[in-house]
VOGU-3710 file (C-alpha; in Angstrom, 3 decimals, decimal comma):
1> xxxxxxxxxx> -27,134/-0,343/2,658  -24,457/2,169/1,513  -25,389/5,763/2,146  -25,258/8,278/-0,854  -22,233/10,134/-1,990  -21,448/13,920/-2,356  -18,512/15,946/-3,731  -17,549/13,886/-6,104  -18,854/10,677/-8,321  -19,548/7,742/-6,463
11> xxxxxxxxxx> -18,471/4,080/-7,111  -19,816/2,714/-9,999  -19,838/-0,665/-8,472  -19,250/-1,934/-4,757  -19,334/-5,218/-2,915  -18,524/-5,932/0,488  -15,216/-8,122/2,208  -15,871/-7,344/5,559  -19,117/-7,103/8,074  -17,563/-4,966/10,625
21> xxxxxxxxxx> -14,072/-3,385/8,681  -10,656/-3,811/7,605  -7,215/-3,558/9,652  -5,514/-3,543/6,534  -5,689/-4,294/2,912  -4,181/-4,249/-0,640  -4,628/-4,716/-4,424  -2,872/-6,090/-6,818  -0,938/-3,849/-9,545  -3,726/-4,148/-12,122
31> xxxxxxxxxx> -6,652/-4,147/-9,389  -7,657/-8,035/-10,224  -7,247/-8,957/-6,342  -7,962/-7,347/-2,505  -6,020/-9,162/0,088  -8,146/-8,517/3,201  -7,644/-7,829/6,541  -11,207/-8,320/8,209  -11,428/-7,185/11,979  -13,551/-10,256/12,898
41> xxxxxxxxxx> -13,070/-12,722/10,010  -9,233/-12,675/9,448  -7,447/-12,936/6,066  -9,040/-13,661/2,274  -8,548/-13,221/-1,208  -10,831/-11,575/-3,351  -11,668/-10,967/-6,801  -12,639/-7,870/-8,031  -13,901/-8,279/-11,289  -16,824/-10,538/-9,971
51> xxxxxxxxxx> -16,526/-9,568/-6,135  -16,535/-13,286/-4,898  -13,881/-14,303/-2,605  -11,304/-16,825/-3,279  -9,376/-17,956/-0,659  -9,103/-17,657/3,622  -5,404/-16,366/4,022  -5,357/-16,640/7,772  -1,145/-17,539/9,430  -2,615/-20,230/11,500
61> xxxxxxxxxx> -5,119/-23,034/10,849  -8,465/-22,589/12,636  -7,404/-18,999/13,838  -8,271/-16,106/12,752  -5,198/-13,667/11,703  -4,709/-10,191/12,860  -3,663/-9,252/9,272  -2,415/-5,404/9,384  -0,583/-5,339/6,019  -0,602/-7,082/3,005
71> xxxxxxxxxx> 1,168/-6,449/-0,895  1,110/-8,172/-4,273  4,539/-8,477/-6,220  4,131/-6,398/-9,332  4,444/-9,388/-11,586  1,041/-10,559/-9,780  2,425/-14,273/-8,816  2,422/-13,589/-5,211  0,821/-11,641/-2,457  2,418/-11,585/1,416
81> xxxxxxxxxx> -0,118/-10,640/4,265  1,723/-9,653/7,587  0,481/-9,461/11,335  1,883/-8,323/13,899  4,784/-10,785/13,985  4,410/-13,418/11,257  4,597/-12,851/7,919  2,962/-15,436/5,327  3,997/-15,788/1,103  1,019/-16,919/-1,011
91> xxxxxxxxxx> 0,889/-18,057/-4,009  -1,305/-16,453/-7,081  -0,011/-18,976/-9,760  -1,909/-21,965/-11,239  -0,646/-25,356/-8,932  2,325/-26,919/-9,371  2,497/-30,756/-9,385  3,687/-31,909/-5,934  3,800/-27,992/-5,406  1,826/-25,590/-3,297
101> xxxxxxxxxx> -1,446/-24,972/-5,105  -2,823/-21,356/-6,016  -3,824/-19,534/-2,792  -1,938/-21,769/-0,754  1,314/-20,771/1,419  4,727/-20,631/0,314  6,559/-19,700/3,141  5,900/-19,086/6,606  8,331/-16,692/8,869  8,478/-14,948/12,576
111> xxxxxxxxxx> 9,059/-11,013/11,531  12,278/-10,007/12,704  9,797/-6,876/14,861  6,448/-6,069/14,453  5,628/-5,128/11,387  3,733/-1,848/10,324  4,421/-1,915/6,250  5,392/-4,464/3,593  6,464/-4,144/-0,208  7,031/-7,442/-2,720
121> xxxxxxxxxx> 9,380/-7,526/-4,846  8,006/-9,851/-8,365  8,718/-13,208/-7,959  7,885/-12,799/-4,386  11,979/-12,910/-3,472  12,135/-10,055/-1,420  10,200/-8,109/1,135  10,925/-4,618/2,566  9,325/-4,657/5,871  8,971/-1,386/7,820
131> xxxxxxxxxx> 9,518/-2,186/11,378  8,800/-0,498/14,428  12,175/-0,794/15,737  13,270/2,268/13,934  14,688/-0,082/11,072  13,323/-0,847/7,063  14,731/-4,678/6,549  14,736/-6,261/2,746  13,908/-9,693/4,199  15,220/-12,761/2,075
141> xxxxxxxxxx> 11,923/-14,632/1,288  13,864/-17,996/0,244  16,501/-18,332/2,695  14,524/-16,647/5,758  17,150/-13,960/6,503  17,615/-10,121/6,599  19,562/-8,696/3,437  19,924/-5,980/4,214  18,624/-2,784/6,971  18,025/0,548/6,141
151> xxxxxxxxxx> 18,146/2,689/10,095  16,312/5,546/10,793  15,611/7,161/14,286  12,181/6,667/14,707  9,440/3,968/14,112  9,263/3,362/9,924  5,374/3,512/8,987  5,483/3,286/5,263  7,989/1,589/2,544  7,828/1,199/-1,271
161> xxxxxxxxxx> 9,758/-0,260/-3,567  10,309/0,174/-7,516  9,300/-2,454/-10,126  12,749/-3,805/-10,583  13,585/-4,097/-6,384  16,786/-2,000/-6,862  14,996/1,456/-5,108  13,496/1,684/-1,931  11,472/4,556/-0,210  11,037/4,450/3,171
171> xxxxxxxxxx> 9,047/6,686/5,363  9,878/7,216/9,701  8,365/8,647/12,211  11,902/10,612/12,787  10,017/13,357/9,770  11,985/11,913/7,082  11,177/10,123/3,813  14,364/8,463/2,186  15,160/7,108/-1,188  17,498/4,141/-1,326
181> xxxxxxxxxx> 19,968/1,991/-3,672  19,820/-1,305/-2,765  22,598/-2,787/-5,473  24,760/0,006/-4,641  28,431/-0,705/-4,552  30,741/-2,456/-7,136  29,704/-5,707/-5,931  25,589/-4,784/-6,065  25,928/-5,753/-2,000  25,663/-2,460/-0,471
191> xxxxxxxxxx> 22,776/0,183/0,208  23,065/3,614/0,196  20,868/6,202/0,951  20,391/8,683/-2,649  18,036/11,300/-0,960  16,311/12,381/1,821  13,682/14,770/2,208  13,032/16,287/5,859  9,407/16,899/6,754  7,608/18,768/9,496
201> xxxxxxxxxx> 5,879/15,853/10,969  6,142/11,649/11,098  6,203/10,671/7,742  2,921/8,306/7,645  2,609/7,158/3,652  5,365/7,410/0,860  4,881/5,745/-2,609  7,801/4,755/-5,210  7,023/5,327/-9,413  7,276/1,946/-11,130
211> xxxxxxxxxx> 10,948/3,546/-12,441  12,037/4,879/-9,305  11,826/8,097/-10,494  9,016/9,859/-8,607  8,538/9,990/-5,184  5,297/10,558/-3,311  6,159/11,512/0,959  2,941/12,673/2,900  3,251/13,623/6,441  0,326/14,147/9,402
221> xxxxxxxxxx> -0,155/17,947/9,699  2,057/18,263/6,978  2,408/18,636/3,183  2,713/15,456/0,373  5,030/16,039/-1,735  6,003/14,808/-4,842  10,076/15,148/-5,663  12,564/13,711/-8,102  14,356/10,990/-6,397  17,309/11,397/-9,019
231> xxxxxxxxxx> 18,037/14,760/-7,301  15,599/15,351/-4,368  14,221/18,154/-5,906  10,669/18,814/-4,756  8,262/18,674/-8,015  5,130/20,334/-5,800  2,935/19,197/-3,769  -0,880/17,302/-4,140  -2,775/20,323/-2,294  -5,025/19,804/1,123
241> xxxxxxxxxx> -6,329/22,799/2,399  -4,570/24,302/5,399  -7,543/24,171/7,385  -7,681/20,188/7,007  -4,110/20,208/7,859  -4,357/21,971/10,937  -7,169/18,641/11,748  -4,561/16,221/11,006  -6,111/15,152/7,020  -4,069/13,788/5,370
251> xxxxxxxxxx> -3,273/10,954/2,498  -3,903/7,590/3,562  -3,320/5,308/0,471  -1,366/6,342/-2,991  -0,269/4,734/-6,052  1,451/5,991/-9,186  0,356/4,825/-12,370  1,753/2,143/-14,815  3,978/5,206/-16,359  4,092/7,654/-13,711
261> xxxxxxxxxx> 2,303/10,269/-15,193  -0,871/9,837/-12,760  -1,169/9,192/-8,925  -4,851/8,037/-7,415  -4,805/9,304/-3,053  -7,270/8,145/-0,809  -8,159/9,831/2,433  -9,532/9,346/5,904  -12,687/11,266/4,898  -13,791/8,822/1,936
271> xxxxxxxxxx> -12,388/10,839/-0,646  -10,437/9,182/-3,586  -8,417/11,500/-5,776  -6,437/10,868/-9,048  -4,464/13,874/-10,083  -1,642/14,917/-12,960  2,060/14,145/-12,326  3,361/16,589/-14,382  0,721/19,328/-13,657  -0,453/17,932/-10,090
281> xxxxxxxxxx> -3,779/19,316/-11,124  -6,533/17,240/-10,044  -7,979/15,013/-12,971  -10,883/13,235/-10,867  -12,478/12,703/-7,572  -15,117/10,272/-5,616  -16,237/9,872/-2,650  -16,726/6,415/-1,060  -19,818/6,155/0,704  -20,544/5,296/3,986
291> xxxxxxxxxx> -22,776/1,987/5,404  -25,395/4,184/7,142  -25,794/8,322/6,446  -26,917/8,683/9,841  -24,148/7,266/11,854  -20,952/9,206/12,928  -18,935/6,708/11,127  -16,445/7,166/7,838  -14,902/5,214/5,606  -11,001/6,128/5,041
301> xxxxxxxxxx> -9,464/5,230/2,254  -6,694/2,177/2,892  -5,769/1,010/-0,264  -6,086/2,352/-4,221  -5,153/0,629/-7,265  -5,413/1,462/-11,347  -7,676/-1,086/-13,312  -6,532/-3,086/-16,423  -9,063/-1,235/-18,046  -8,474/2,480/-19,333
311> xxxxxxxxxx> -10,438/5,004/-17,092  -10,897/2,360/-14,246  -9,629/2,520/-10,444  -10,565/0,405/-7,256  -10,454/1,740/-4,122  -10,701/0,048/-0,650  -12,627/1,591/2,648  -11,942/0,986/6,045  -15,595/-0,230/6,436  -15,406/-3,124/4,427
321> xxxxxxx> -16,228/-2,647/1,258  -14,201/-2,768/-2,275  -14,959/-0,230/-4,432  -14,722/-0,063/-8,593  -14,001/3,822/-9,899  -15,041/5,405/-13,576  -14,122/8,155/-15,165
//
């Protein structure tokens, strides 16, 4: 049984994906679907409007996947779930004849290094894989090959990318978060890097406005901050208190809304937030509740989406559970 909530408004409705937790997890642009990570049950599909699940998305048959990231293309039509080293397309749309059916795989690929974020472009054509080999790669989905490679000089932990798949943001472990062209060039082959905003710490989440426009870059004992990618000015930042700094809080999960003037933040310590753009003041907040009150266990915060529904946000925890938002 879930354990009570305090500061802040609980979930107005909750179901749960995984007995013992998540490794990693994602929704869909509208919050219709959770692709799942499960520590002991591998990959799935779920719905969230009636919390049934929908498909096993494991790499191998009659294995269970280590699935540590996972991301919907923002035209909803497919979803790619990542392990360590493989990387697997799936299909949302309704079956093709003599095609792969919906929930079934599309393509199937060794990761060119192990893998610690993914971002979909629609159509499921491209993939921006963070790799731990100090590299971002846009990965080819059709023809199986890199594109192109954005270097840093550290391990990359987060990437984004914006609606159309021109921008990417990337965030490294070398304290920097970096805005990219991907079309750049007179030919549309090149990349260059537009901005880059220097940090204190390893840059651990970053999140990319549907436009490209806004910028979200949060750092461990650091601040988030929300800039301008058309000139790298910093906007502000969303506030943690120093003293929660100093313990290493910090933003686990963020999204920016349909039209970039809201962002929803989850956090290690159940807390959801959704806050002003333009004001960065906050607008709402929850708090996720744990599976038992009485056990030293939390429930951080690993993946937030808007609803298709005015006032309406999902959220999932880290112990298993998928979590609908009101406001």
């Amino acid at each position: 049984m879930l354990a009570g909530c305090d500061g802040g408004s609980g979930p107005s409705h909750s179901f749960e994906v995984a007995a013992k937790g998540v490794h990693g997890a994602a929704l869909s642009d509208d919050g219709r679907y959770a692709a799942i990570g499960s520590i002991h049950h591998g990959g799935s599909l779920w719905s969230t409007g009636d919390g049934e699940r929908q498909f096993n998305w494991n790499h191998r048959d009659g294995e269970t996947t280590t699935i540590l990231s996972a991301d919907f293309s923002p035209d909803g039509d497919f979803a790619l779930t990542a392990g360590p080293h493989t990387l697997v397309l799936w299909s949302l749309k309704p079956g093709r004849e003599g095609g792969p059916q919906q929930g079934q795989a599309e393509r199937f690929w060794t990761s060119p290094g192990e893998v610690l974020s993914i971002a979909l472009t629609n159509k499921g054509r491209y993939a921006l894989l963070g790799l731990a080999d100090h590299s971002a790669v846009l990965f080819d989905v059709i023809n199986g090959k890199i594109q192109r490679t954005l270097t840093h000089q550290n391990r990359v932990r987060s990437v984004d990318l914006s609606e159309s798949g021109r921008y990417a943001l990337t965030g490294s472990e070398d304290y920097t978060a970096v805005f990219w062209d991907l079309q750049a060039g007179p030919d549309g082959r090149q990349t260059k890097a537009l901005q880059r905003v220097q940090h204190r710490d390893d840059v651990q989440l970053v999140a990319l406005s549907a436009d490209g426009k806004l910028a979200l870059s949060a750092a461990k004992y650091d601040r988030a901050l929300l800039w301008d990618t058309r000139n790298g000015d910093i906007l502000g930042e969303i506030p943690l208190a120093a003293e929660d700094l100093r313990r290493g809080m910090r933003f686990t999960a963020a999204r920016f809304s349909a039209g970039g003037k809201e962002i929803i933040t989850g956090r290690p310590d159940q807390v959801v937030q959704l806050w002003s753009t333009a004001s960065l003041q906050q607008l709402a907040r929850w708090r996720l509740p744990k599976r038992d009150a009485w056990k030293p266990t939390s429930a951080a915060v690993v993946a937030v989406a808007f609803g298709e529904v005015q006032g309406q946000y999902y959220a999932v925890a880290s112990n298993g559970f998928v979590h609908r938002l009101s406001r």
